[in-house]
C-alpha positions in Angstrom: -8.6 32.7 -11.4 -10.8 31.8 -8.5 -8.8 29.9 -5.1 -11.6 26.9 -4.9 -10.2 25.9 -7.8 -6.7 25.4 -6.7 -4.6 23.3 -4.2 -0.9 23.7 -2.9 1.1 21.4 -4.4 3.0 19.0 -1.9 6.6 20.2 -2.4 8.2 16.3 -3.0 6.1 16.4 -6.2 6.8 19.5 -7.8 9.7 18.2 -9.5 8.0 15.6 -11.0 5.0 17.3 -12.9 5.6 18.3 -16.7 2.3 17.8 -17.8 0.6 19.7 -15.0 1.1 23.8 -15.2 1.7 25.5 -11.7 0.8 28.5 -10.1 1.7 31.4 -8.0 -0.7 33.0 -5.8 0.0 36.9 -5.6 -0.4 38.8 -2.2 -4.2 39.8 -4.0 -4.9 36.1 -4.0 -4.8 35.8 -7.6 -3.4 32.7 -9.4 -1.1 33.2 -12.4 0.8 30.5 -14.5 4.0 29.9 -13.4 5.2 26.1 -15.1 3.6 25.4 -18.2 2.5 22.5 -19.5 4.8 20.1 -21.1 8.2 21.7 -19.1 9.6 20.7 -15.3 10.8 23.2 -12.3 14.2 21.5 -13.9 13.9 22.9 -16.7 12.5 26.4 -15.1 16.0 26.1 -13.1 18.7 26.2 -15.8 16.9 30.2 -16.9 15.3 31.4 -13.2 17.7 29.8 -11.2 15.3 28.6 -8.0 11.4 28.7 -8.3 8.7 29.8 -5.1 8.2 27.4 -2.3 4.7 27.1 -2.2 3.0 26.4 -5.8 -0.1 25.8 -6.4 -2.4 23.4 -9.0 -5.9 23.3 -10.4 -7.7 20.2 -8.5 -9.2 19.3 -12.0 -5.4 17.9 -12.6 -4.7 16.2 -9.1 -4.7 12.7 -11.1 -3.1 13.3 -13.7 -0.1 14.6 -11.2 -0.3 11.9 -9.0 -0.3 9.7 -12.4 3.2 11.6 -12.8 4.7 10.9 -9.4 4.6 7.6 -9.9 6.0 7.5 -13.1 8.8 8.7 -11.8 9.1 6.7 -8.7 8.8 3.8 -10.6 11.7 5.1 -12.4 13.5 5.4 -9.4 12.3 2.2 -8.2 13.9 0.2 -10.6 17.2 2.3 -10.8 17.7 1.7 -7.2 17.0 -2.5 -7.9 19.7 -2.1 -10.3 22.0 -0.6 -7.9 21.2 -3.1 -4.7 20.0 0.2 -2.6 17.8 -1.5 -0.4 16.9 1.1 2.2 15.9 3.1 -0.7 14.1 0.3 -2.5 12.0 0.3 0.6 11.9 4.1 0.9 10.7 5.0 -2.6 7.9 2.2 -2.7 6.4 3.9 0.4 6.3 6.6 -1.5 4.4 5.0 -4.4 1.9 3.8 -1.7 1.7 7.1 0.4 1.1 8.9 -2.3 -1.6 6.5 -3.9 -3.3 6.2 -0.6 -3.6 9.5 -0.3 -5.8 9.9 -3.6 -7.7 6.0 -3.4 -9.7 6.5 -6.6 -9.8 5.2 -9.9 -6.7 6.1 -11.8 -4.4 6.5 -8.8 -5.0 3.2 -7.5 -4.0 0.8 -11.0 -0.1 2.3 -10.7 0.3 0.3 -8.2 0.1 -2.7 -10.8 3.3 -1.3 -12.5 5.0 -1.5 -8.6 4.3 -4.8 -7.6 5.1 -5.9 -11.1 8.4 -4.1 -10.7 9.0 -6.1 -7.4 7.7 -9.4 -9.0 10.0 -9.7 -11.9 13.5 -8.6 -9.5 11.8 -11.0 -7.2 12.5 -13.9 -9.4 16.2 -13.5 -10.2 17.0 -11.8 -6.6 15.2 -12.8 -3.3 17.4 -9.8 -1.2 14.5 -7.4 -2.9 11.4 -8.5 -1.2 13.4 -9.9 1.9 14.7 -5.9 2.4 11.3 -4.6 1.8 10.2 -6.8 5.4 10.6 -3.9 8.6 10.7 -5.6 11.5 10.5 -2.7 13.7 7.6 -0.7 14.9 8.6 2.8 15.1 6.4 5.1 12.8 4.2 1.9 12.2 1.3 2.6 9.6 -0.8 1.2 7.3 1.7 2.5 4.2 4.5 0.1 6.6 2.1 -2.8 7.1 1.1 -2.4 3.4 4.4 -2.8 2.2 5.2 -5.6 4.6 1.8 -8.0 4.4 3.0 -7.4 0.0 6.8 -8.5 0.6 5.5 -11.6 2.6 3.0 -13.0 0.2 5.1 -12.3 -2.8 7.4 -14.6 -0.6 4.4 -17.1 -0.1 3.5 -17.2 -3.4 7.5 -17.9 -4.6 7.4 -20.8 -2.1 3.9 -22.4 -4.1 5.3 -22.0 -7.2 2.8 -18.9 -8.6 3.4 -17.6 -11.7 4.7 -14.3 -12.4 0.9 -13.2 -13.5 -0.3 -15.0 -10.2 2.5 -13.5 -8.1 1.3 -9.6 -9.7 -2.7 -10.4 -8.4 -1.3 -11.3 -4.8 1.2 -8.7 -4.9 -1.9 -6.1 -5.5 -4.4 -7.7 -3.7 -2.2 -8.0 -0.7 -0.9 -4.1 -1.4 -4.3 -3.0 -1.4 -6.0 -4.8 1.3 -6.5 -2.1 3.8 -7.1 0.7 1.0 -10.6 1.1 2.5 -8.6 2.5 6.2 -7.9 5.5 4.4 -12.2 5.8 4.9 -11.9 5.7 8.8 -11.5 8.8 10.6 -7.7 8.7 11.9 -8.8 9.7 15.7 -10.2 5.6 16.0 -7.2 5.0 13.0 -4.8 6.3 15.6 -6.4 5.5 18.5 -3.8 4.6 21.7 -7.0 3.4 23.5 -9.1 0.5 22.7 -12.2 0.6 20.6 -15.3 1.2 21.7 -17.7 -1.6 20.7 -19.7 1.1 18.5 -15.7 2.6 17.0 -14.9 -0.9 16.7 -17.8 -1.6 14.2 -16.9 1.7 12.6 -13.2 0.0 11.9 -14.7 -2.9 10.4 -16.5 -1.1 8.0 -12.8 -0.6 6.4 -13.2 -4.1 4.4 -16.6 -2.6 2.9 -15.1 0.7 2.1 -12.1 -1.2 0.4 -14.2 -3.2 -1.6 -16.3 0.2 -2.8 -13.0 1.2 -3.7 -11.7 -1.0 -5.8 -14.8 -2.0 -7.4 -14.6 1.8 -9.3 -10.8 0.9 -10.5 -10.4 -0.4 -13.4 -8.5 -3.7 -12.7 -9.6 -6.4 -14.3 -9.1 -9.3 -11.6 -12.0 -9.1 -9.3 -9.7 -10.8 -6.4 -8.1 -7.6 -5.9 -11.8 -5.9 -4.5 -12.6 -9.3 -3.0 -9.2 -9.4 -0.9 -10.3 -6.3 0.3 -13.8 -7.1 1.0 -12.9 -10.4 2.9 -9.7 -10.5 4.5 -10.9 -10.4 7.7 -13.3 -13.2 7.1 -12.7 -16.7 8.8 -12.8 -20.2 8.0 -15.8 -21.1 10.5 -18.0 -17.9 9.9 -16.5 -16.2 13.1 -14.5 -12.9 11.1 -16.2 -9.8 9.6 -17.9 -7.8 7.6 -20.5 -10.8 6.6 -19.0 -14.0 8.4 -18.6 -15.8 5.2 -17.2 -19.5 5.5 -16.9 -19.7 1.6 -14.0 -17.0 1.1 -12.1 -16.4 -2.0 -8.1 -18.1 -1.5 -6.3 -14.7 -2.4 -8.0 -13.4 0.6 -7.6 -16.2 2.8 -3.7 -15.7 2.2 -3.9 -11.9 2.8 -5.8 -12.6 5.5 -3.7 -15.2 7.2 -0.2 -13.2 6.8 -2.0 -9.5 7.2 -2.7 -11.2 11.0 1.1 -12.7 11.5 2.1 -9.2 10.0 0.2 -7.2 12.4 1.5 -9.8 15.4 4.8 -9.5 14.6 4.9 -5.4 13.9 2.4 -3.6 15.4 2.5 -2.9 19.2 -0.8 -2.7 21.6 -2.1 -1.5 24.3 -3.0 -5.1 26.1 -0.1 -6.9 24.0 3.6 -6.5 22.9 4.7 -7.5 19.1 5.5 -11.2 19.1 8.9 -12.8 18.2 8.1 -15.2 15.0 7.7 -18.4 16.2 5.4 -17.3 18.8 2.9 -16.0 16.2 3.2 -18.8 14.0 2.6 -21.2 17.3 -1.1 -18.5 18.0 -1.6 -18.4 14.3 -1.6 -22.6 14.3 -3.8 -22.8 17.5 -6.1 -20.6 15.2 -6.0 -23.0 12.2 -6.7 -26.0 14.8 -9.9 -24.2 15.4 -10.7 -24.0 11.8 -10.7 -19.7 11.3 -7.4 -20.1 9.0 -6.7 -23.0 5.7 -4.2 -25.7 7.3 -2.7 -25.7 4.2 -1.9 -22.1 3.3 -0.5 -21.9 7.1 1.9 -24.5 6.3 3.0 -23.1 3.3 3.2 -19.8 4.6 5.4 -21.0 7.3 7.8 -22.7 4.8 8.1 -19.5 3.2 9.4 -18.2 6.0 12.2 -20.5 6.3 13.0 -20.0 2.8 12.8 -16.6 2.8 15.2 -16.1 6.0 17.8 -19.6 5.2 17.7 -19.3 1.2 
């Protein structure tokens, strides 16, 4: 079989695929079956014993692995909720959202659905799960992290208004998947320890539009997932980006509001440190005084916060 058609499979899946047959490549660069379909490398074990380091599948079944892995993580997931393991809690959803991110298509994107409706239901008899999810440190921060974080705080927020568990599930996703169109931006203005150009800076807000192109292929069925994406860096009085719309949609105003206190709190800069709490609420309030943030969903957001930390 011809190499184009293949990929090396990332060794923390390999366990996971059944459905997905593996290959060896032989020192002729030929690719022979090594897994079947509808059998594990577990299975494999208990007759060979070990298997090859690097295995290889076809890229016509990338999805339907990556459909696999999260399967099983979500297995995982909700073993480990069970069991009160909150470091791995955390651990195995930024897996879930590492490994989606790294395919953002239809297909990949909608398991995240099953995640955040994992986290929603657990949320509701046990507030320790999403207030474990919340990293306060910076070290290794990325969007995965800041994903997972802007997520663990609305789900917060929207246990403070009184959402209900469907209601909770949109925010959860739309908040999850608000920066999905980042993983469009080359990673050298991603990454960058410099700041943006005014040209690389216009090339980072072009995120929101990617996210929205995104998600408006998926096949989820509440259009305030795509729309979060699309306008969460919008503002109040017309001054945010992409189209400096005054009349935004509420789920993104939310996102949008606690994606910034996220990003204040977490995520070092160049011209600022990360902020202690209260001082970012006290910026994010000077900000609603101006009119770019809802008065309302600041205050409410705020009181989350209280309840989420003095429960």
């Amino acid at each position: 079989m011809r190499g184009l058609e293949f990929i090396q499979a990332r060794k923390t899946q390999l366990k996971y695929y059944r459905s997905v047959p593996l290959f060896l490549r032989t020192q002729t660069n030929r690719f022979v079956l090594y897994k079947k379909d509808g059998e594990t490398l577990d299975d494999m074990r208990i007759a060979a014993g070990t298997h090859p380091s690097r295995l290889f599948i076809r890229k016509k079944d990338k999805l339907v692995g990556i459909q696999e892995v999260q399967k099983a993580f979500h297995t995982r997931l909700r073993e480990y909720i069970t069991e009160g393991r909150f470091d791995k809690i955390r651990e195995t959803v930024g897996h879930i959202v590492e490994e989606t991110l790294a395919e953002p298509r239809s297909g990949s994107l909608e398991g995240v659905s099953e995640t955040v409706g994992i986290l929603v239901r657990e949320f509701t008899k046990e507030t320790h799960v999403i207030k474990n999810l919340i990293d306060v440190s910076a070290i290794d921060y990325t969007t995965v992290i800041h994903s997972i974080n802007v997520m663990a705080l609305v789900l917060a927020y929207a246990n403070t208004v009184g959402c209900t568990e469907s209601q909770k599930k949109i925010l959860g996703i739309s908040a999850l998947l608000h920066d999905v169109g980042k993983t469009k931006i080359n990673s050298d203005i991603l990454k960058s320890k410099r700041p943006l150009t005014k040209e690389e800076f216009k090339i980072m807000q072009e995120h929101t539009i990617h996210g929205f192109r995104i998600l408006d292929k998926c096949q989820f069925v509440d259009s305030e997932i795509k729309t979060t994406a699309l306008q969460h860096h919008e503002k109040c009085d017309g001054s945010g980006y992409p189209h400096q719309r005054r009349n935004i949609d509420k789920t993104a105003q939310i996102v949008g509001l606690i994606d910034c206190y996220e990003a204040l709190t977490n995520d070092d800069r160049l011209y600022r440190n990360s902020m202690a709490p209260l001082q970012a609420l006290e910026l994010l309030r000077g900000d609603v005084l101006t009119g770019k943030f809802n008065k309302d969903i600041f205050a409410n957001f705020a009181q989350s916060l209280v309840f989420l930390y003095n429960p």
